[in-house]
C-alpha positions in Angstrom: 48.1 102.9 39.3 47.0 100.5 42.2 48.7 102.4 44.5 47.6 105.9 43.7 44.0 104.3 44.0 44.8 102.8 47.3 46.1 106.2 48.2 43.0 107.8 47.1 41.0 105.7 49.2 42.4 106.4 52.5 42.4 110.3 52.2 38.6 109.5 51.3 38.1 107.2 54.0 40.2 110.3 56.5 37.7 112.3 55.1 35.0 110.6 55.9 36.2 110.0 59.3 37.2 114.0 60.0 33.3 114.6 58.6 32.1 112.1 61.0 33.8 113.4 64.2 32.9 116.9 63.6 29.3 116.5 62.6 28.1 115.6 66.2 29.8 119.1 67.2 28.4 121.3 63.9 25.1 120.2 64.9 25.5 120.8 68.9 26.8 125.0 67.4 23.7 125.0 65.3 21.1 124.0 68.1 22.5 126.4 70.4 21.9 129.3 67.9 17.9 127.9 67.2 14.7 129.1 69.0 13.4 126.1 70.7 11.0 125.5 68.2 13.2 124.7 65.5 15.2 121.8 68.2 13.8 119.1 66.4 14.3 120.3 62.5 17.4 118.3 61.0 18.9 121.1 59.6 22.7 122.0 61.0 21.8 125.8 60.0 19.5 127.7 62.4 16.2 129.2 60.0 16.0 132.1 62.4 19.5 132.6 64.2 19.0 132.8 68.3 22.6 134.1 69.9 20.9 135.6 72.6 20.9 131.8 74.1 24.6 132.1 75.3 24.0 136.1 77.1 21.0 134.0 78.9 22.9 131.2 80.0 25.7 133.6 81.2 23.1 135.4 83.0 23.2 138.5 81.1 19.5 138.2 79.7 16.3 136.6 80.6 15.0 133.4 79.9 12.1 134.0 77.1 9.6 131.2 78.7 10.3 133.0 82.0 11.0 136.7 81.7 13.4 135.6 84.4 17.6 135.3 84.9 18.6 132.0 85.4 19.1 130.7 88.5 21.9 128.3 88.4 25.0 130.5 88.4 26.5 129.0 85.1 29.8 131.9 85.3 30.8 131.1 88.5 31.1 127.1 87.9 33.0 128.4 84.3 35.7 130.2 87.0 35.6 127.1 89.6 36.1 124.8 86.7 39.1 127.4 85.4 40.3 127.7 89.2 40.6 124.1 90.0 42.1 122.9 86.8 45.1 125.8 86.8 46.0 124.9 90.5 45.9 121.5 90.0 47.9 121.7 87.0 50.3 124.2 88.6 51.0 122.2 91.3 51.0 118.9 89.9 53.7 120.0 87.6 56.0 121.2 90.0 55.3 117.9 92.7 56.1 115.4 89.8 59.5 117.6 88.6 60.4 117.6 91.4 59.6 113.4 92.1 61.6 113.2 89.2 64.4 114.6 89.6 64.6 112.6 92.7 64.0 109.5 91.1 66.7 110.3 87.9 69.4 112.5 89.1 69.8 111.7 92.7 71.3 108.7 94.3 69.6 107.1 97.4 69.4 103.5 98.5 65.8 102.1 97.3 65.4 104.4 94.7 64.5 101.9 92.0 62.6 100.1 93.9 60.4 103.2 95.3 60.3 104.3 91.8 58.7 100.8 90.9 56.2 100.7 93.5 55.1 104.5 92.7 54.7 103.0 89.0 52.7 100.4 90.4 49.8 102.7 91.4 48.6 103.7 87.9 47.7 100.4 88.0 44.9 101.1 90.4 41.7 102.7 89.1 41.0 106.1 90.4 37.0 105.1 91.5 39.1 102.6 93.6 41.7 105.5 95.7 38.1 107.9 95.9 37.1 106.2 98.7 40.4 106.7 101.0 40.8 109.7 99.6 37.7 111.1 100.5 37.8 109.7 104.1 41.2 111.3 104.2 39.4 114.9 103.4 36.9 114.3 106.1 39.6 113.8 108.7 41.4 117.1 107.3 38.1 119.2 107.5 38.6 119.8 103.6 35.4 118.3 102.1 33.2 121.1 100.5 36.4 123.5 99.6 38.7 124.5 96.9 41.9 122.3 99.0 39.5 119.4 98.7 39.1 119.5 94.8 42.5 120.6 94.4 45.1 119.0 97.3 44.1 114.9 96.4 45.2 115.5 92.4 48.0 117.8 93.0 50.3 114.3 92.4 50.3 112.1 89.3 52.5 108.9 89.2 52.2 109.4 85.4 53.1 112.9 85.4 56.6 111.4 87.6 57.4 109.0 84.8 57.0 111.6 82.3 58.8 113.7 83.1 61.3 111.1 84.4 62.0 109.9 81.0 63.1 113.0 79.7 65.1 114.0 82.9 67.0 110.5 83.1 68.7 110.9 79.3 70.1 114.8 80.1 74.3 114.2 80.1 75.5 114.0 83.6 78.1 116.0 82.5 75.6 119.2 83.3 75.3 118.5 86.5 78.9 117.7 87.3 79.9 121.5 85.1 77.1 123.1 87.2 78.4 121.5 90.6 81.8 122.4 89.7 80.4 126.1 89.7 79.2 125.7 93.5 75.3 124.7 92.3 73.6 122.5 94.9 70.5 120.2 93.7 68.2 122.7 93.7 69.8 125.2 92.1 71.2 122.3 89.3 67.1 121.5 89.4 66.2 124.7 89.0 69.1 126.2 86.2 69.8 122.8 84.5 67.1 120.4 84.2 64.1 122.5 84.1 64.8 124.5 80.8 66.0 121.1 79.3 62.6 119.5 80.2 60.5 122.1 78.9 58.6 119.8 76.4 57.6 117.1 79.0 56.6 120.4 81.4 54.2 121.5 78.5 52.9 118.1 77.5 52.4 117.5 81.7 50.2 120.7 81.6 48.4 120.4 78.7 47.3 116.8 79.5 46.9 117.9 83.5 44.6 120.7 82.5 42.9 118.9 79.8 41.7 116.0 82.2 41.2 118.4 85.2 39.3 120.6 83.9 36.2 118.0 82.8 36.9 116.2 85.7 33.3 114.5 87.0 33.5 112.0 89.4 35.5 113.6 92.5 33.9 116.9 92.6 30.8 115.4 92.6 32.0 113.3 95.7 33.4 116.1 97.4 30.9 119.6 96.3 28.3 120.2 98.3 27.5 124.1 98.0 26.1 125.4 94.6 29.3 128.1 94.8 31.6 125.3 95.2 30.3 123.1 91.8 32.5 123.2 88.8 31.2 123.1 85.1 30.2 119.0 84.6 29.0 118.9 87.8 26.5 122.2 86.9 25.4 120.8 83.3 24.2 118.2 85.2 21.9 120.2 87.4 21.2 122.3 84.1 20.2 119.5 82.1 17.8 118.4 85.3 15.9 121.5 85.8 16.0 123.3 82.0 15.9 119.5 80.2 13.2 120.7 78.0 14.8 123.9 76.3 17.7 122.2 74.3 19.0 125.1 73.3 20.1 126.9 76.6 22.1 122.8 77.2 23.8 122.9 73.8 24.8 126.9 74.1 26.1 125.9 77.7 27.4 122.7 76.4 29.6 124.3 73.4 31.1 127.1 75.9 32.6 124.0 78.1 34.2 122.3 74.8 35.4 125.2 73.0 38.1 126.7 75.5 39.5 122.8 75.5 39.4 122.8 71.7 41.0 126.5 71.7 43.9 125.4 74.0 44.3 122.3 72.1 44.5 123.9 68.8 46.9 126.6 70.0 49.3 124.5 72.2 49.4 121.0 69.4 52.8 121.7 68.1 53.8 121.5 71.9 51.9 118.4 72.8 52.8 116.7 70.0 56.0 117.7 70.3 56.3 116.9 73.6 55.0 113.1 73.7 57.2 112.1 70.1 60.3 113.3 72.4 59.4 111.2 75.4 59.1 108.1 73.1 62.3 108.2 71.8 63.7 109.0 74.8 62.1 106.0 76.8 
């Protein structure tokens, strides 16, 4: 009896946690459906539905205080933000494969001890790297450009021991069948270890995308052209010219968390997949 109440308990305190978390984000889809009169009623459900907020925000109608089209170009930071995070994804996946193959299948004086020292540098916050980084943009005339956003997080010492783990417990045996066959490293990279990675690949490029794609703090460093500014960087200049009409922020708001939430929701099984594997493997 004392347990089943215990039990009870927890799925009512889960509840009560799951209602909690998701309140914050029913009220943000309610606001961005209301008339800016109705901001500042409680209610989660709009008295007189407004969906017209998201075609003005997208540009595709007028502003009704105005009569006028927005003028910060909210599609063209949704494709820059899209843009950035599926290059950096892309090529951050295929730099730290390839790191770590190097680092578990290959055999090369130092290895360990490189491998250690590349470790080391997730030890060292990001805000503190911005400022080499940056200076090593302005020396490569890349500052204000796509390569700028993109080139600096195209590497991930994390995304190497990742991938690592799962790489290091594959059988050597593969590699010795596939060499027998006349395979060079590449081709045993390419035919062998890839396919049996695919997990840590998918886990890499959810999380890579995931981070990317709300990442704040370096675009902001390196954007200087409106054409050029990716979504958190252009909420920010939306909340600063259109802070009084709520609704337009939370309609613009909700289309930057709901492809993360879509891509999360469809690609779990993966992710979850993917990180319980890498445990027990490391």
């Amino acid at each position: 009896m004392a347990r089943d109440f215990r039990t009870l308990l927890k799925h009512l305190l889960m509840v009560f946690l799951a209602i909690a978390m998701v309140l914050p984000f029913l009220w943000m889809v309610g606001a961005s459906l209301k008339p800016n009169a109705e901001i500042a009623h409680p209610s989660l459900v709009p008295e007189h539905a407004q969906p017209v907020n998201y075609a003005i925000v997208l540009q595709r109608a007028p502003d009704p205080h105005t009569g006028r089209i927005l003028e910060l170009d909210f599609p063209k930071w949704y494709f820059n933000s899209f843009f950035v995070a599926a290059w950096v994804t892309s090529l951050q996946v295929m730099t730290s494969a390839l790191a770590a193959f190097a680092f578990s299948r290959l055999t090369w004086r130092g290895r360990d001890t490189v491998f250690l020292l590349y470790l080391g540098t997730m030890m060292i916050p990001s805000l503190v790297l911005m400022l080499p980084n940056y200076q090593v943009m302005v020396r490569l005339g890349l500052v204000n450009s796509y390569s700028g956003l993109i080139l600096p997080m195209a590497f991930s010492a994390f995304g190497t021991f990742l991938l690592r783990q799962f790489m290091i417990v594959v059988p050597r045996s593969y590699d010795e069948a596939a060499e027998m066959d006349g395979a060079g490293p590449l081709q045993v990279f390419l035919d062998v270890i890839l396919p049996l990675t695919r997990p840590g690949l998918i886990t890499l490029a959810i999380l890579t995308f995931l981070g990317n794609f709300q990442s704040f703090f370096w675009p902001l460093v390196m954007v200087k052209d409106e054409y050029l500014r990716t979504l958190p960087i252009g909420l920010l200049l939306f909340q600063t010219d259109y802070g009084q009409q709520t609704e337009l922020i939370m309609a613009a708001t909700v289309m930057n968390i709901v492809p993360l939430i879509v891509l999360f929701v469809v690609m779990q099984k993966q992710l979850v997949s993917g990180i319980q594997l890498g445990g027990i493997k490391g």
